[in-house]
Structures are given as C-alpha cells and as structure tokens.
C-alpha positions as CSV (number, residue, x, y, z in Angstrom):
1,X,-1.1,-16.1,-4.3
2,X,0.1,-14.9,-7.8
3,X,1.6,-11.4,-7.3
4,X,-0.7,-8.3,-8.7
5,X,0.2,-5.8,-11.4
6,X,-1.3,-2.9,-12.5
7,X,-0.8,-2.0,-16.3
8,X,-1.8,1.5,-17.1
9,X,-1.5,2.4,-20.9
10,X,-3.6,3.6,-23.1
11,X,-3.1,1.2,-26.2
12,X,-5.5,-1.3,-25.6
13,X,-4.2,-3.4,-27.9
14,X,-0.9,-3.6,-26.8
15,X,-2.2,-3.7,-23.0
16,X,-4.3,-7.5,-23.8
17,X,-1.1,-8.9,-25.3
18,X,1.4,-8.1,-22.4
19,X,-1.5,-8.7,-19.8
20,X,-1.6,-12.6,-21.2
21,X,2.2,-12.9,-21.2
22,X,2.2,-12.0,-18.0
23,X,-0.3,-13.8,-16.6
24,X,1.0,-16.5,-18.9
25,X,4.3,-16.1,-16.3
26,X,2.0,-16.4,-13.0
27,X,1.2,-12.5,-12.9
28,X,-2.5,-11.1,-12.0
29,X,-2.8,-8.0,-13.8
30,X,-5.2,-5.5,-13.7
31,X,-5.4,-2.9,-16.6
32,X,-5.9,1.0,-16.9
33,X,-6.3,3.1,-20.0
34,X,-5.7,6.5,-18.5
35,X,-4.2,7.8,-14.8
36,X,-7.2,9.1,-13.4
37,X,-8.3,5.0,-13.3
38,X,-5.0,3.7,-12.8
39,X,-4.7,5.8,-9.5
40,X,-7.7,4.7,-8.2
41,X,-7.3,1.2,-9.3
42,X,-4.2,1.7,-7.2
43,X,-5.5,2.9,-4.5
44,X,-8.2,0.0,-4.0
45,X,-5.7,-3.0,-5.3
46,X,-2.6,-2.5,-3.8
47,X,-0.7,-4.2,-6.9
48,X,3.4,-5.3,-6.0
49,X,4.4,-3.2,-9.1
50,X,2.6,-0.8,-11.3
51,X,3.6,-1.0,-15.3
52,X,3.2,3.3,-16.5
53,X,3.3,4.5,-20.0
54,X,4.5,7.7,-19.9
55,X,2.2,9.1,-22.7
56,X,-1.6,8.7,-21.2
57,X,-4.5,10.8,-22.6
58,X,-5.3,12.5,-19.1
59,X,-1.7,13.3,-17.8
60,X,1.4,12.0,-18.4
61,X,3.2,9.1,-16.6
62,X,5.7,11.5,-15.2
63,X,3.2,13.5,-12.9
64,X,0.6,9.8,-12.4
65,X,4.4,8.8,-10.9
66,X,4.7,12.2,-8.4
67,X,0.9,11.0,-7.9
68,X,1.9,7.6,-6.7
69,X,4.9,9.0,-4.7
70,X,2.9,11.1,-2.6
71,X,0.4,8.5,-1.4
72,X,0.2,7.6,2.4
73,X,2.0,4.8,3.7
74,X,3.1,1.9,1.9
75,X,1.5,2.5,-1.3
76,X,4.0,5.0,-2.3
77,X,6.6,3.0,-2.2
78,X,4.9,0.3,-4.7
79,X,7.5,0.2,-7.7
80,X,7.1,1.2,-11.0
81,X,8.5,0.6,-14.1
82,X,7.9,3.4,-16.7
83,X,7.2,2.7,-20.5
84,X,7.7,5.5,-23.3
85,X,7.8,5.7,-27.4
86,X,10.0,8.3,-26.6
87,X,13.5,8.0,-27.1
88,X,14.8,11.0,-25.5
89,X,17.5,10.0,-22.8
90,X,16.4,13.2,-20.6
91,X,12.7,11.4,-20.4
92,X,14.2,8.4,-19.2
93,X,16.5,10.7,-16.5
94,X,13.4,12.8,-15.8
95,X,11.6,9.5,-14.9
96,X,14.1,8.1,-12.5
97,X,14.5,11.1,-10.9
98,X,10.6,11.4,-10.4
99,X,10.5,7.9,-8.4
100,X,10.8,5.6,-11.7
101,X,12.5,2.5,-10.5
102,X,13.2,1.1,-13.9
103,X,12.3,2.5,-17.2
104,X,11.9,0.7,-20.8
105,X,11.4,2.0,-24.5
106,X,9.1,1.0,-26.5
107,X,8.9,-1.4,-28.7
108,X,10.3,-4.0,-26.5
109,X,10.2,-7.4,-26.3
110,X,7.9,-9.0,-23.7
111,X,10.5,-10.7,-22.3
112,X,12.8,-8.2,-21.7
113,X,9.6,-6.7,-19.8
114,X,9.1,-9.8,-18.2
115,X,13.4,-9.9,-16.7
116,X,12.6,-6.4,-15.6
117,X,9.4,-6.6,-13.6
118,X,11.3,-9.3,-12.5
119,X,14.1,-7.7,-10.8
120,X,12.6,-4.7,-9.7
121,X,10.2,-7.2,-8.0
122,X,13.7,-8.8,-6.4
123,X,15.0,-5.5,-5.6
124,X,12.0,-4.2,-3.1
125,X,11.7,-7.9,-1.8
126,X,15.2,-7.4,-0.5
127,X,14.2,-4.8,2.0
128,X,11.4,-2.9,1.1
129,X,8.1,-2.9,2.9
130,X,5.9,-4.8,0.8
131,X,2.6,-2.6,0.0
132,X,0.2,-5.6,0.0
133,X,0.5,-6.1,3.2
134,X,-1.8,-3.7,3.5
135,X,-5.3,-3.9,1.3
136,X,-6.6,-0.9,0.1
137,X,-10.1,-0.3,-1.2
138,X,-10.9,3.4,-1.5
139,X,-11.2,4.5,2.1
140,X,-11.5,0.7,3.9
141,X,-8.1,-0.5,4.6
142,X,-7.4,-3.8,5.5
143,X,-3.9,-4.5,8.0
144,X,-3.2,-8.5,7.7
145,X,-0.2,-8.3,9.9
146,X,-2.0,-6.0,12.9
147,X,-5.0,-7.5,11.8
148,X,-6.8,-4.7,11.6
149,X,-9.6,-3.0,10.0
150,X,-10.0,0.4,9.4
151,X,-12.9,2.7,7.4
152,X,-11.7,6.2,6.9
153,X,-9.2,5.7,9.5
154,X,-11.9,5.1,12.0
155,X,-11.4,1.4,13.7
156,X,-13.7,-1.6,12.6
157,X,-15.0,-4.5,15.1
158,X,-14.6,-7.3,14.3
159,X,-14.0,-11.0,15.7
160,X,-11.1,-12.8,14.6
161,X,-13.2,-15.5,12.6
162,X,-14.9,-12.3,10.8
163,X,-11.3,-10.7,10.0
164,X,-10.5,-13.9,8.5
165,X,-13.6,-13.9,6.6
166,X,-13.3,-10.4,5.2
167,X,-9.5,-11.0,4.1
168,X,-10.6,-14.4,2.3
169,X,-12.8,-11.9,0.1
170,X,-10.3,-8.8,-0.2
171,X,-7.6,-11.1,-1.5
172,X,-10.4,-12.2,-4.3
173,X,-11.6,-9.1,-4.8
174,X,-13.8,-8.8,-8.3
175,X,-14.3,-13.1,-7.8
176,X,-17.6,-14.8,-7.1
177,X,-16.6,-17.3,-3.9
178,X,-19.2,-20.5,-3.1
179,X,-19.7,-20.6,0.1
180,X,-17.3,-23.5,0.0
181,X,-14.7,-21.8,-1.5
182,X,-14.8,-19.1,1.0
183,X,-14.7,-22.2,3.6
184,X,-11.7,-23.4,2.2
185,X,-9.8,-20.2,2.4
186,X,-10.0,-20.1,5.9
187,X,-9.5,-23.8,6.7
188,X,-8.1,-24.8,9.6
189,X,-10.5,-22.9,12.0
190,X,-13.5,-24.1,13.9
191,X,-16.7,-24.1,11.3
192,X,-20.0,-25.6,12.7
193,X,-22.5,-25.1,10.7
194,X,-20.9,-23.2,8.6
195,X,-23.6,-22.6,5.6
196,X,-25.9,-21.4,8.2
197,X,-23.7,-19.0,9.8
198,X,-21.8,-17.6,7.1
199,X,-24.7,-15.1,6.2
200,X,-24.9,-14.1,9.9
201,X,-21.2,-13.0,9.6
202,X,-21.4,-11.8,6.6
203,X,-24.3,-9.1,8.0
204,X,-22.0,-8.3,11.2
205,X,-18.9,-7.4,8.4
206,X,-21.2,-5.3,6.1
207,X,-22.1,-3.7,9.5
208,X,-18.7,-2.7,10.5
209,X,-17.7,-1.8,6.8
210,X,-20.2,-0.6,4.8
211,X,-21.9,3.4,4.7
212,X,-25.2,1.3,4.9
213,X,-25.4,-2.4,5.1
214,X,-29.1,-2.7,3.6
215,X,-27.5,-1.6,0.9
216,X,-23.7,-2.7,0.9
217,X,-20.9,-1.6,-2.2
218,X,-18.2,-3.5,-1.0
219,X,-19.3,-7.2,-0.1
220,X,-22.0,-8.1,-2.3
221,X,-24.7,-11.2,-2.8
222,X,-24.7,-12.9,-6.2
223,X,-27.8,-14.8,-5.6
224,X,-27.6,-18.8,-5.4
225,X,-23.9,-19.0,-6.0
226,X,-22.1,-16.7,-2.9
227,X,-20.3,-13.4,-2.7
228,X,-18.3,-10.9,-4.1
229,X,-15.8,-7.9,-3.3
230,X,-16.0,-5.6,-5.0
231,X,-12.9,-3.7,-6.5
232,X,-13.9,-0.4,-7.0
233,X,-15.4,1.5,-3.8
234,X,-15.8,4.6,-2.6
C-alpha cells in the first residue's frame, strides 16, 4: 500500500501541485488548509509523515508541531518536515528544536521536497515505531499487529473474519469498495456465500463500533455499489 502524507498549507494552489508530484512518486496525500483540520485529519489518518507550513491562518506550524508532539502513542512520533517563506535561520532552529525532523524554505523545488520526505521516511524506518500500525479514526482505534479494536479505549468484539473485514475498509478509508473488492482484500480466508453474509457482518461491526448502528458515521452504505469508511469521525 502507497505510504500516506498529510500536506497542511494554506496555499491551495501550491498544495494541488505538490499533492500530484507526489502522488505522481507513489505517495497518497491528504491535504489541510489550516491546523485545526490538519490535526484532526491526523488524528483519524495516521499519515507516515506530515508536510507543515509554518505560516497557517489559525496557528502557526511551530505550536500545530508541539500539538502533534504531545499526542498519545505512536502518533507523536509521525515525522514532519516543516515548510516556511521565512528565511530567518532562528525559525529553522526554533523548528528543530520543537520536534521538526527536517525543515525546507520556500520556494523549493519539488524534487528537493521529494529527496527529503524521502529520507526522513528512511530515517524513522530504521528504528522508529511506525505510526500506521496503528489506525486512528477520531476516538476508534484500530491495532493490526494485536489485532485489536478499541472505541474510546473501551474494547470492541469482534471475530477474526470481522477484524479483517473492518481493516480492509480502514486502510480504504474515504473509497467506495464492491463487495468484490472488499472480497479480494481479504483473500485467502474461508468465504461461503459471501454476498449474502457480508451485510450480516457488516451489522455485527457497526454494532461493536458505532454510537448507534441504525444510524452508523463510520462504515457507511452507498446503495447498489458497496461501502465506505468514512475519514472524518467523531
């Protein structure tokens, strides 16, 4: 699976044309124009590496960084690589010294931004815990290596074929899956009848997730086509 990046900068403009380099490069990136949204984007996507102008219209990247730092678990240690039309050197100190892992001036070449996200990327795979082992989506997190779920830090039931299930859509959250798609991301296991039980699972998920399963947020019907997961919850 292409590794996720969050973007947040305010120029729209110039947030389009890096978001199709990179994706260009094999990159999924997800895009937020102040910190307010890029923090809660955060929160529910659990990007590899979060891109952070330092001049936003709510706050500036220095405290949306102190923000990120103080997270729980693993999310605070997703990297970040700080942008700035500043070209003070103490910004660029103040940065690091706030959790920054790498820090570039603008304007820049998207290449050079490219070699960077690169290595900082290389860096934390060297070592690091890697925050997406973890999915986060407002208050439901998602463990793939405990295989657990969690809403509110209050234990979910579910059977292992429903885990499975549930992941398949986390990992594609904001996409419409068929129910064959959704059948061929968890190949390899046991599926009889699978169109006619899907929907049956589906209800026992919403039931362990959801504030109200009549009425679900995070896994939702798109009528004759499948189901979608939502990004933004809570």
């Amino acid at each position: 699976m292409n590794q996720h990046l969050l973007m947040i900068e305010d120029d729209a403009r110039l947030a389009h044309m890096v978001a199709e380099y990179l994706r260009q490069s094999g990159y999924q990136v997800d895009h937020a124009g102040d910190g307010q949204s890029g923090l809660q984007r955060l929160q529910s996507l659990a990007p590899q590496l979060v891109v952070l102008d330092l001049m936003l219209p709510d706050m500036d990247g220095l405290e949306v960084c102190r923000r990120i730092r103080a997270l729980p678990g693993a999310l605070a240690a997703t990297p970040i690589l700080m942008l700035t039309a500043k070209g003070d050197p103490m910004d660029r100190i103040i940065g690091l010294e706030m959790g920054a892992d790498d820090y570039l001036p603008k304007p820049f070449e998207p290449r050079e931004l490219l070699a960077r996200i690169r290595a900082v990327l290389r860096r934390h795979g060297e070592g690091a815990p890697v925050a997406s082992k973890r999915l986060r989506f407002g208050t439901l997190e998602i463990d793939r290596d405990a295989r657990l779920v969690s809403v509110a830090g209050q234990a979910c039931e579910l059977t292992s074929y429903q885990f499975d299930l549930l992941v398949a859509l986390a990992e594609r959250a904001g996409r419409v899956l068929t129910r064959d798609q959704i059948m061929e991301a968890v190949r390899g296991r046991e599926l009889d009848a699978f169109d006619r039980s899907i929907d049956v699972h589906m209800g026992r998920i919403r039931a362990a997730i959801e504030m109200d399963a009549k009425t679900p947020k995070r896994i939702l019907t798109v009528r004759g086509v499948g189901y979608v997961f939502a990004r933004q919850q809570d």
